[in-house]
N, C-alpha and C positions, 0 to 999 in steps of 0.2 A: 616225560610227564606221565603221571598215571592213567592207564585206561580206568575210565570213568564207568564205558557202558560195559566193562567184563567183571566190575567189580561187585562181590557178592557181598563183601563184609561192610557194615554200616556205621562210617565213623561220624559221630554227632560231638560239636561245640557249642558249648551255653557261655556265652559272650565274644560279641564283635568289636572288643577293643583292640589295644594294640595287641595284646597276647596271643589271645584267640584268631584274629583275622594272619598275624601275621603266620601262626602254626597250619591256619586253613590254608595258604599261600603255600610255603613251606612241604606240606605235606604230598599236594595238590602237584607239585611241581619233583618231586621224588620216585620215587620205586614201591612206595605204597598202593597196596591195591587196595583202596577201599572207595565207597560212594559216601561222601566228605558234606557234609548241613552244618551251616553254621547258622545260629541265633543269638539273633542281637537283638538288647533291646532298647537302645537308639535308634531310629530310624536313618543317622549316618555311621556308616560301616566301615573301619576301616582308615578313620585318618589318624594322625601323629599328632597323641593326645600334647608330644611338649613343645610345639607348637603353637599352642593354644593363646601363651602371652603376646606370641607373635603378629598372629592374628588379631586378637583386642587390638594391640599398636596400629596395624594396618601395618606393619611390614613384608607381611606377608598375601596373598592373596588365598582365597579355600582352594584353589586349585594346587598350590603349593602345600597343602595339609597332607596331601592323600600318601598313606603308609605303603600302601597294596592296591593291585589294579583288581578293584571288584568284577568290572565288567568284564576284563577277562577273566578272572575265576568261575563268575556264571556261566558265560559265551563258555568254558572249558567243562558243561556238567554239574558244577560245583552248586548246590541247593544253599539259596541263602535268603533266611526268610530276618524280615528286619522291621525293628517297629512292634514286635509281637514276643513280649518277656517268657522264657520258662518259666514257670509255678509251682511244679511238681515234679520227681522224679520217681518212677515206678520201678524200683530193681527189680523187684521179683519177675515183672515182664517186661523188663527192656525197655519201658519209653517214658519218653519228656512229655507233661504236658504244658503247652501252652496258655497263653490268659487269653488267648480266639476259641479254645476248647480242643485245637489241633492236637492229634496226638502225634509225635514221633518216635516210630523204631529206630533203636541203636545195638550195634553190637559192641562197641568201645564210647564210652563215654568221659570228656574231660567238661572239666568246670574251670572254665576264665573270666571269672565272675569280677575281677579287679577288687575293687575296694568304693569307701563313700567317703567324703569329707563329715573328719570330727567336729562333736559340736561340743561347746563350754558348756556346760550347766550353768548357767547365770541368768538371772533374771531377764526375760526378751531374747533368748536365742530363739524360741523358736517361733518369733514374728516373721511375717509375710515378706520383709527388705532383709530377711539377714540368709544369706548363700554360700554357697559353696564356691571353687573355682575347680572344676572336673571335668568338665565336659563341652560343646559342642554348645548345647543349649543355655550354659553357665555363660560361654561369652556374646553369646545372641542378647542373653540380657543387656549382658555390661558394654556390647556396644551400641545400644537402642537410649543410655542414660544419657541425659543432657549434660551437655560437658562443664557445667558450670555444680554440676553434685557434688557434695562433701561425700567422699567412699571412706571408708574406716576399715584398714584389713587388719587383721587380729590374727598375729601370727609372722615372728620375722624368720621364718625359713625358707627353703625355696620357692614353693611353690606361691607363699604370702608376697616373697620379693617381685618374681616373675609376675604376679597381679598387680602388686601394686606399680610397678615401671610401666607396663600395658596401660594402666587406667592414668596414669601421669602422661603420658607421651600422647593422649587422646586429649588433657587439660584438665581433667579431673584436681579438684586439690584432694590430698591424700593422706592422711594419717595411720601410720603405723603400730601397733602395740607388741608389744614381744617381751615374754616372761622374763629371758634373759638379759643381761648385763651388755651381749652384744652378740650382732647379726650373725645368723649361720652357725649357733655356736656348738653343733655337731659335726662341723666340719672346716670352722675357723680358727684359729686362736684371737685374741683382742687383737694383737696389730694388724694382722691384716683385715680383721673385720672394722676397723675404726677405716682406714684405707675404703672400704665398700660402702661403709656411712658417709663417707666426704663424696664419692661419686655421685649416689643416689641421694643426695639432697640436693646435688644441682639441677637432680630433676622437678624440686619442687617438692618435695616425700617429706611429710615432719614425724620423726621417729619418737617415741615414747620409750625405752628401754628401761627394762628392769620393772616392765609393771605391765599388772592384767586385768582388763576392766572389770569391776565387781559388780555393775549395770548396766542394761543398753534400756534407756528410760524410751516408754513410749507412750502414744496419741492415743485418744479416745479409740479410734479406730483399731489398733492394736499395730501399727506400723513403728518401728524403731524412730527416734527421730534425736536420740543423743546417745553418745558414751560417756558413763560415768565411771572414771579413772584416779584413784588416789587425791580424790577432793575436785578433782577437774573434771568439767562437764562440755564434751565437744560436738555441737552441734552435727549432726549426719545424714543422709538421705540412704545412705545404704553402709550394710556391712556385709564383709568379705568373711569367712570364718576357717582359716586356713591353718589352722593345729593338729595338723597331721590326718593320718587315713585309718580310715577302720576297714578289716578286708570285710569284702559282700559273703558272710556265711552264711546265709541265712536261709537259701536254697539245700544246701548240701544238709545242716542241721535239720531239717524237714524230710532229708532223703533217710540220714540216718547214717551218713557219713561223720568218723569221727572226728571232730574238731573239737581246737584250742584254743588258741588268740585264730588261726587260720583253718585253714583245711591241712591235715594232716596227711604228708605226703612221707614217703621213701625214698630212696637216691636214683629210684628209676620216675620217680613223679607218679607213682601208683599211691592211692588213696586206699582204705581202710579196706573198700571193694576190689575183688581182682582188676574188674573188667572198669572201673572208674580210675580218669586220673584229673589233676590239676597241676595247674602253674599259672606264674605271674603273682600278682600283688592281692588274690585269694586265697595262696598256700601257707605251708609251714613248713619249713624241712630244719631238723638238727633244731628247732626252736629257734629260728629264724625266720623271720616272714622280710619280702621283696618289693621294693618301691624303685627300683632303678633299673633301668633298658640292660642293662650287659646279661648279671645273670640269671634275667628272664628270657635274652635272648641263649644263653648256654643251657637251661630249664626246657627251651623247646629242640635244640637238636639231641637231649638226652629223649626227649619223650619221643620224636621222631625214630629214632634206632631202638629203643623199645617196642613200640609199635611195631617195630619191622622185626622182630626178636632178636636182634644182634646186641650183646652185650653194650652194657652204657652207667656211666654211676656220674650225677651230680655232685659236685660241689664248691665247698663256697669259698668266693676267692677274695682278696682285697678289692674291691672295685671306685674307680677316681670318681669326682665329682665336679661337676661345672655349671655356672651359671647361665642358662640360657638365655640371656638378656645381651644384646646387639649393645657393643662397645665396651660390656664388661670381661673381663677377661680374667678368670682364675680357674685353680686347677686346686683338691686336695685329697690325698691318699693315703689311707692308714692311719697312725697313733697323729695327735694334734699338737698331744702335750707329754713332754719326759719324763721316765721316769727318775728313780737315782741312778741306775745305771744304764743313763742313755745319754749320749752325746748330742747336745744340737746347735746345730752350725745357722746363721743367721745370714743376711746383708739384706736393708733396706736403702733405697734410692730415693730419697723424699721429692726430692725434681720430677723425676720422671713416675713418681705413683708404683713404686715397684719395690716387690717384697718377695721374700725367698725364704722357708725355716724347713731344713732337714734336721731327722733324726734317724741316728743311729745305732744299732744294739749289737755288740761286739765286733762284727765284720762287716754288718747286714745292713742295710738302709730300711727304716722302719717307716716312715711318716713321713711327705714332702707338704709344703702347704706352696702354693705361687701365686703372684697376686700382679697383675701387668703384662709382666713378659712370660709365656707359660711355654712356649716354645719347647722347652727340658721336660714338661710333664711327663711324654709318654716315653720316655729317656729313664726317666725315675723308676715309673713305674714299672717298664721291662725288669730295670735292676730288683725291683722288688720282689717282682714273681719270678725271674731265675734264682733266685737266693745268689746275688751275683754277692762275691769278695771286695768289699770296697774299702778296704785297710790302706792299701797302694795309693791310695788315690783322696785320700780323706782331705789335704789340706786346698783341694782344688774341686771337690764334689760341688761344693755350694754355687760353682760357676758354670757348672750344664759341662752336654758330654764334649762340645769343642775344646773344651782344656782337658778334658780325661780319658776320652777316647784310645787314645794308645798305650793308655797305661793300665786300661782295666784288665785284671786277672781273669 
């Protein structure tokens, strides 16, 4: 662990989400010498934002939330002021200011600023019942609503799913809206997303596909109180607005940092500024910005051995995808859909709910989708990332590695 009280150099973080707290942890617990502040401006610090659905459900309890042991990082030295946003950042002298008026000195500064939930431009987004699902305080609401509300989430992606199965399993009746043809469909193909539409309507979920609301009609008072959807008008007490994340740039643009869509980083996570860096789902690197835990968590041990001046270079890798929803179970990595010169090996189980679509591009296994039994996922995946030989083995790949195992090259 770092000495605390011998450390001269001053490393400040501007966000306690999962990036930031988990780099404050991380850091805190290595061979860095510095005296480590982290600023949040949540006033809870530190839990496992994807959890969150779990939570709404009551699957979970807040004590099962917690990403990092705050109070040991404190108890260790560790300055952690919470509840109290950055506003400002002053390069030319080194400090953060606070919206208490607090100033703080830094000698290294990172922004893990995250991101916000995007909104529709459509008539009533921005009434008083339409939300986001991000946060700590997003589900404070959503678990305080009488369970007999009409919720309307607008949005069939992850993050829209994980809401809307939390606010179903509470009793909510639930209405779904999603631009696309069919769920997930950055990371499904139709079969197996048709397969995730037959689960999640046993929950009660009535899904809308292929359409996006053009009104969210509302009350004298200016409260939402319908969606209006391709002639159809569905009563609501709330909307969910889960169409993706915009990163939080809006500090860094004020500092003078140069941003994109994100904050513009390099393969060591250094920003535009020597002595600034970022990462997590506020950066950019290669014109890429980051919405999923892997290569934010590979973002923070690059930015850890930079800090510590030892060579390090980011980057970006295929990374799988899962539903984090309790009984659902799929897995999918890479291409969704073939090209002309790609092979793709299928087997669907309609009994048992179970679906499998590999693809292949010369030797190489390019794309896995699973949908049931995902067991082979991280099987697949290996073979991905070794650039493993799978020509040997191609008329048994589609069965996981117990049939192939001793014949891979």
């Amino acid at each position: 662990m770092a000495n605390q009280s011998k450390a001269c150099a001053r490393l400040v973080i501007v966000g306690g989400g999962m990036a930031g707290s988990k780099l404050a942890q991380d850091a805190m617990a290595s061979e860095l010498n510095y005296h480590i502040t982290l600023i949040s401006e949540e006033s809870q610090v530190g839990y496992n934002r994807i959890m969150l659905s779990a939570l709404l459900a009551k699957d979970i309890t807040e004590n099962d939330m917690l990403l990092v042991d705050i109070l040991k990082m404190s108890q260790s030295g560790m300055h952690i002021i919470a509840g109290d946003p950055a506003e400002a950042v002053d390069i030319s002298n080194k400090q953060v200011l606070l919206k208490s008026g607090r100033q703080i000195a830094y000698d290294k500064l990172v922004f893990a600023t995250g991101s916000r939930a995007s909104q529709l431009t459509i008539e009533g987004s921005l009434a008083p019942n339409v939300m986001g699902f991000r946060n700590w305080r997003d589900t404070e609401i959503l678990s305080n609503l009488d369970n007999k509300d009409h919720v309307s989430v607008i949005g069939g992606g992850l993050l829209g799913l994980e809401a809307a199965v939390g606010l179903a399993k509470k009793g909510h009746p639930v209405s779904v809206y999603h631009r696309s043809k069919w769920l997930l469909n950055r990371q499904l193909d139709n079969n197996a997303a048709k397969l995730l539409q037959s689960t999640l309507e046993q929950y009660g979920i009535v899904f809308h596909l292929g359409q996006t609301p053009e009104r969210l009609q509302q009350e004298t008072a200016g409260h939402v109180v319908a969606v209006e959807c391709n002639g159809h008008t569905q009563p609501t007490q709330l909307v969910v607005m889960a169409t993706g994340i915009t990163p939080e740039v809006a500090l860094a643009e004020r500092s003078g940092i140069n941003v994109n869509r994100a904050i513009v980083v390099d393969a060591q996570m250094r920003t535009s500024h020597p002595d600034i860096f970022a990462l997590g789902e506020c950066c950019e690197f290669d014109s890429h910005t980051f919405g999923l835990v892997a290569p934010i968590w590979n973002q923070i041990k690059v930015l850890l051995q930079t800090l510590n001046e030892q060579p390090s270079v980011f980057e970006i890798e295929a990374v799988p995808t899962k539903l984090k929803v309790s009984g659902i179970n799929l897995f999918s990595v890479g291409k969704i859909e073939p090209d002309e010169d790609d092979v793709c090996l299928c087997y669907t189980d309609i009994a048992t709910h179970h679906y499998r679509k590999l693809l292949v591009n010369g030797d190489q296994l390019v794309g896995a989708i699973l949908y049931g039994n995902v067991a082979d996922g991280s099987w697949y995946f290996q073979l991905m990332q070794n650039k493993t030989n799978v020509s040997d083995i191609l008329d048994t790949l589609i069965f996981g590695e117990a049939y192939c195992c001793q014949n891979v090259a």
